[in-house]
VEXMI-716282 format. One record per residue (C-alpha): residue in one letter; x negated, y negated, z. Coordinates in pm, whole numbers, m for minus. Each point is the difference from the previous one (the first is absolute). Layout:
REM residues N
r,c1,c2,c3
A,X,Y,Z
...
REM end
This chain:
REM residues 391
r,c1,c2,c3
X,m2084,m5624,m1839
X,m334,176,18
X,20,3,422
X,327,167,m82
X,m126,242,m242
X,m286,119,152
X,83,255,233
X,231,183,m163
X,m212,209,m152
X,m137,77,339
X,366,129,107
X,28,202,m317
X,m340,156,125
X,174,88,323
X,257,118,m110
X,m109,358,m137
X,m220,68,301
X,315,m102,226
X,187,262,m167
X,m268,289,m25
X,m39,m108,407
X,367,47,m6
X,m34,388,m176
X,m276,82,205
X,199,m49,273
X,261,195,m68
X,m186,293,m102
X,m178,m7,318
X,308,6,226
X,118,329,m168
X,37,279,231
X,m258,197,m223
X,m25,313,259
X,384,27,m11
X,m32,m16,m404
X,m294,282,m27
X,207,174,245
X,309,m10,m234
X,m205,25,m336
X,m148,343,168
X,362,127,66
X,78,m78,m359
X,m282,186,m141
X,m10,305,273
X,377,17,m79
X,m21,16,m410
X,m299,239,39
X,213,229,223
X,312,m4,m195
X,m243,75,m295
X,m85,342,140
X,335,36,180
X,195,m27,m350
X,m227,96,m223
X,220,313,m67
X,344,m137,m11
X,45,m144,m327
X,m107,271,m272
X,m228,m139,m279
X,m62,m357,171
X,m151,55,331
X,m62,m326,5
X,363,m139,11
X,46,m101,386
X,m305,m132,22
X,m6,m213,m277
X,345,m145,101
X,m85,m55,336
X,m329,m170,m72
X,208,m260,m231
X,259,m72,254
X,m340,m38,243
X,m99,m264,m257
X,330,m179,m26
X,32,0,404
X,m352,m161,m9
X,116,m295,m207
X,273,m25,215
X,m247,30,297
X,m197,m333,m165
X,388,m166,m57
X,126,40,355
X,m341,m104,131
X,44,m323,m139
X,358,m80,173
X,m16,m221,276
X,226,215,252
X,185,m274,139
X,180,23,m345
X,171,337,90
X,117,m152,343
X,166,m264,m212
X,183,217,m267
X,44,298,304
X,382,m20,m178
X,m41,41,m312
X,m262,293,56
X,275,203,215
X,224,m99,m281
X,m198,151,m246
X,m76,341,190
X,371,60,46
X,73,m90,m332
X,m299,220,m158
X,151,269,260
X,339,m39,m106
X,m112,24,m358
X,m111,386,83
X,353,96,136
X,138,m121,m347
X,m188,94,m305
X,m273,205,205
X,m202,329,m151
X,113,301,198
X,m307,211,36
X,14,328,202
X,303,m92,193
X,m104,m399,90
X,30,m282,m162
X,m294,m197,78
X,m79,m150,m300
X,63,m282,m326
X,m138,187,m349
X,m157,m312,m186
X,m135,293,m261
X,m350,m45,44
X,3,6,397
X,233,112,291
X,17,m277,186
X,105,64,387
X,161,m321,164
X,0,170,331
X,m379,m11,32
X,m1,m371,m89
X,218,m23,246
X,m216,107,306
X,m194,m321,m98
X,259,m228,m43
X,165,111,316
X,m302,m82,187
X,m7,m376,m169
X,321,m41,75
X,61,83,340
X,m361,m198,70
X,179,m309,m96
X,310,97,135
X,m132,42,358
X,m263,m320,m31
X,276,m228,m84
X,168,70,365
X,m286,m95,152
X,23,m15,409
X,369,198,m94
X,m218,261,m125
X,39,182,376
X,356,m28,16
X,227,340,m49
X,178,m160,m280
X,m275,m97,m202
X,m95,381,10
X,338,130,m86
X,15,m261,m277
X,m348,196,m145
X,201,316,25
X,264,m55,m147
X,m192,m195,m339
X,m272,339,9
X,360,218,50
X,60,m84,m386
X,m270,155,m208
X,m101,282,222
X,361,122,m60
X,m19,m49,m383
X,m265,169,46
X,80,289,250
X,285,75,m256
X,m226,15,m330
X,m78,228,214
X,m321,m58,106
X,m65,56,359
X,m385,m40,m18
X,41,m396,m141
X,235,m68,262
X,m165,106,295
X,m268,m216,m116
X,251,m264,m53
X,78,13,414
X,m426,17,68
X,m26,m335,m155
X,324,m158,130
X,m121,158,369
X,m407,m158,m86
X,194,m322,m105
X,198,m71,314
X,m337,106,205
X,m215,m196,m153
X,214,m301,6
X,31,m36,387
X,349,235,76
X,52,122,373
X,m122,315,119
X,356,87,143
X,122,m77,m346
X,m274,243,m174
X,64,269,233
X,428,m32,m71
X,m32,38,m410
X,m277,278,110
X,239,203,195
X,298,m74,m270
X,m238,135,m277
X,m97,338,272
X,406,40,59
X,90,m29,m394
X,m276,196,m87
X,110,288,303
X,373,m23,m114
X,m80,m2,m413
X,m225,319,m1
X,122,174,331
X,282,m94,185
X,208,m100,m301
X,42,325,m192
X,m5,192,312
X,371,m200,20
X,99,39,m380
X,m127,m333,m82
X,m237,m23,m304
X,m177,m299,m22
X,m304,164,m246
X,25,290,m237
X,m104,316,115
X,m305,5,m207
X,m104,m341,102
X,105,56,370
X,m260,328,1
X,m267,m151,m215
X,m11,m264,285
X,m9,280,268
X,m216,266,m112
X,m329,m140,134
X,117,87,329
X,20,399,m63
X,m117,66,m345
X,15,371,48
X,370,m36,75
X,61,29,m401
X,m324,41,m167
X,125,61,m393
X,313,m269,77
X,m18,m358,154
X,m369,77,140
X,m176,129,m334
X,m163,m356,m60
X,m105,m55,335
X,m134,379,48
X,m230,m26,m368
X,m118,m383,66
X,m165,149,343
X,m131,282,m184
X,m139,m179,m289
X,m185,m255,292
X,m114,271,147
X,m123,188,m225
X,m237,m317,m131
X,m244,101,241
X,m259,m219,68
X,m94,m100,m363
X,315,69,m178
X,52,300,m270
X,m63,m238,m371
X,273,m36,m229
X,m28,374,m129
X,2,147,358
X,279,m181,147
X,279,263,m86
X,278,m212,172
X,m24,m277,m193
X,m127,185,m343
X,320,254,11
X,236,m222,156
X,53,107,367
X,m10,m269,119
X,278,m267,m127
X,m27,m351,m48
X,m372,2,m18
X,m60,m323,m187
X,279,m193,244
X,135,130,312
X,m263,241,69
X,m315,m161,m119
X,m207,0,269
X,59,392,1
X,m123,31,m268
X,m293,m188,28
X,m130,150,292
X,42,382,m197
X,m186,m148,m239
X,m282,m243,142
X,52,128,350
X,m100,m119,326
X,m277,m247,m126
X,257,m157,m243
X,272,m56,204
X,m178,m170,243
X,m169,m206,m224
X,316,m152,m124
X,120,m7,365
X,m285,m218,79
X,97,m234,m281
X,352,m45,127
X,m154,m97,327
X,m238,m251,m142
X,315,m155,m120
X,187,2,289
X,m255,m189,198
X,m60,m262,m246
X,391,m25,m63
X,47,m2,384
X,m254,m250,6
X,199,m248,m227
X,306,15,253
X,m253,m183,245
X,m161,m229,m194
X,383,m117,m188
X,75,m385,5
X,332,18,171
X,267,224,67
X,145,90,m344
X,m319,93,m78
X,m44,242,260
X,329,170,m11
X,m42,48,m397
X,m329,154,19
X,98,187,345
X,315,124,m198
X,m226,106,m343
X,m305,204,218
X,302,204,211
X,163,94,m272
X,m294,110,m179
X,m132,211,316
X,308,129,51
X,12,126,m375
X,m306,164,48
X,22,124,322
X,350,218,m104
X,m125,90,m278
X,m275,98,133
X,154,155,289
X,266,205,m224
X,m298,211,m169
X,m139,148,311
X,302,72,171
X,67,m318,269
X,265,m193,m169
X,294,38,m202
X,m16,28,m353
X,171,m305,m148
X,m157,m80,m331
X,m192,m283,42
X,m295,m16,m201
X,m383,m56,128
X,m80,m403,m58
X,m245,m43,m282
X,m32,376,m83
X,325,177,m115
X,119,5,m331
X,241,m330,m36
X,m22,m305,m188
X,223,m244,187
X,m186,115,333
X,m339,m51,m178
X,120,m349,m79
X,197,m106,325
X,m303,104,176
X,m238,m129,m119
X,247,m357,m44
X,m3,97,387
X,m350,m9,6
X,m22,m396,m157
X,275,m120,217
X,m255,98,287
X,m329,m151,m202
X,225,m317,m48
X,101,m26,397
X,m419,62,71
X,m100,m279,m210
X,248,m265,170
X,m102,113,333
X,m26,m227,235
REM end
């Protein structure tokens, strides 16, 4: 008895150290850069919208900030949540997660709120919640799996047309909210998805000349034959960036005061008292669509680029998760997740100085927007979670 007894207190000894080894260990794998990165977006983005919207709610100048800095809390936890997940786990419920985006999609079309002519949104009474921005996630963890399950097949034409077809779904739910903005980003992270996951060239360059002779025939050649594809007011928001003095006080007033309100930053920016197009309401949008505008009028030159140089700080380290993933689900999820983040910053971006369309897609981690604080930053864990399973 006493041989048998006597080293179990020994393994009870062992045991807390081989659990703190255990937490130490998973600490240290943490992409911190890519965190300090994000947690500097966060911050730079709640001071800006601070100044930016400090005059748009009379008596609480406080209001969007406060709400967006709580929805940056609650997309932290879910930050902590995701990173926990072992990402196999969405490869093995990739059905049930498409289910649930259609459904949540679906949902909208029904018993929607209708705000400003689109019906984006579910009114739970204390928050808006917008299923279409969850759905840029789930899209990506779905067609991941989808794509990783044909294995070798992955190269074959049908394989690809089978991805088109499933992505086909909720980017026309969503194209018909309408929101345009959501579902071009829906087609960025289906076209990342099929790239990342080993598609053919030839096959790339087909669905990139479909989406060049859609796009030709929906805002050009169609209504030049009678057919209408787009409203007029969408169809001109979307082509005003190419000659914005064509109808400056029409279709082109956004794009003409964003690039005067960037311009007119200057080096340092004008404060939150000087910055007329923001303060008076020139400029539209400024807390969403046209953020970055108004940051620049407002920190200037210096500002913007330091928040430009965050974005790229998180590129590279979310770049540098794609080559360090385990296997191929991995890669495709997180190749899908960093595209479709640059690409929403790089329109959005774009749209306020004149060199792409305006579409309405807000700027990642900085617009006004609870459910893209939180799907972000969700994105953000799925990423952490890949980078601590590396291989």
């Amino acid at each position: 008895m006493a041989d048998y007894a006597a080293p179990a207190p020994t393994r009870a000894r062992r045991h807390p150290r081989a659990d703190t080894a255990r937490a130490v260990s998973f600490v240290r794998r943490l992409d911190w850069t890519m965190l300090v990165a994000v947690g500097g977006l966060v911050a730079f983005g709640l001071w800006a919208i601070d100044g930016i919207t400090r005059q748009d709610v009379a008596g609480d100048p406080d209001y969007y900030v406060v709400r967006q800095g709580i929805f940056a809390v609650i997309g932290g936890l879910g930050l902590i949540g995701v990173l926990l997940i072992e990402p196999s786990l969405y490869r093995r419920y990739r059905k049930a997660i498409y289910g649930a985006m259609v459904l949540l999609l679906l949902v909208v079309m029904v018993a929607g709120s209708e705000i400003r002519g689109s019906t984006r949104w579910i009114d739970l009474g204390f928050f808006q919640f917008q299923p279409s921005e969850f759905g840029k996630l789930l899209l990506a963890l779905f067609l991941a799996g989808m794509l990783a399950e044909r294995g070798k097949g992955v190269a074959e034409s049908r394989t690809t047309l089978v991805a088109i077809g499933a992505a086909s779904v909720p980017m026309l739910f969503v194209f018909f909210q309408p929101d345009i903005g959501t579902a071009l980003v829906y087609g960025a992270i289906l076209l990342a998805s099929l790239f990342f996951a080993g598609t053919r060239w030839r096959d790339l360059a087909v669905i990139a000349a479909v989406a060049v002779i859609v796009g030709t025939f929906v805002l050009w050649a169609g209504p030049a034959m009678g057919v209408q594809v787009l409203e007029d007011y969408q169809r001109d928001r979307l082509t005003a960036f190419t000659d914005p003095s064509k109808n400056p006080q029409g279709a082109a007033y956004n794009i003409n005061q964003s690039i005067t309100a960037v311009g007119s930053g200057g080096l340092d920016g004008r404060g939150v008292t000087g910055a007329t197009q923001t303060r008076l309401d020139y400029l539209p949008e400024h807390q969403t669509d046209f953020v970055f505008a108004a940051l620049s009028e407002q920190r200037g030159f210096v500002g913007a680029s330091i928040l430009l140089c965050l974005y790229l700080l998180l590129m590279w380290r979310a770049i540098r998760v794609i080559a360090m993933a385990r296997d191929a689900f991995a890669a495709t999820v997180a190749g899908a997740i960093v595209f479709g983040l640059l690409f929403q910053t790089f329109v959005n971006i774009g749209m306020t100085i004149g060199i792409a369309p305006i579409t309405g897609i807000p700027l990642p981690f900085v617009s006004v927007g609870g459910s893209a604080m939180v799907t972000n930053l969700m994105a953000v864990g799925v990423l952490q979670a890949i980078a601590l399973r590396r291989r």
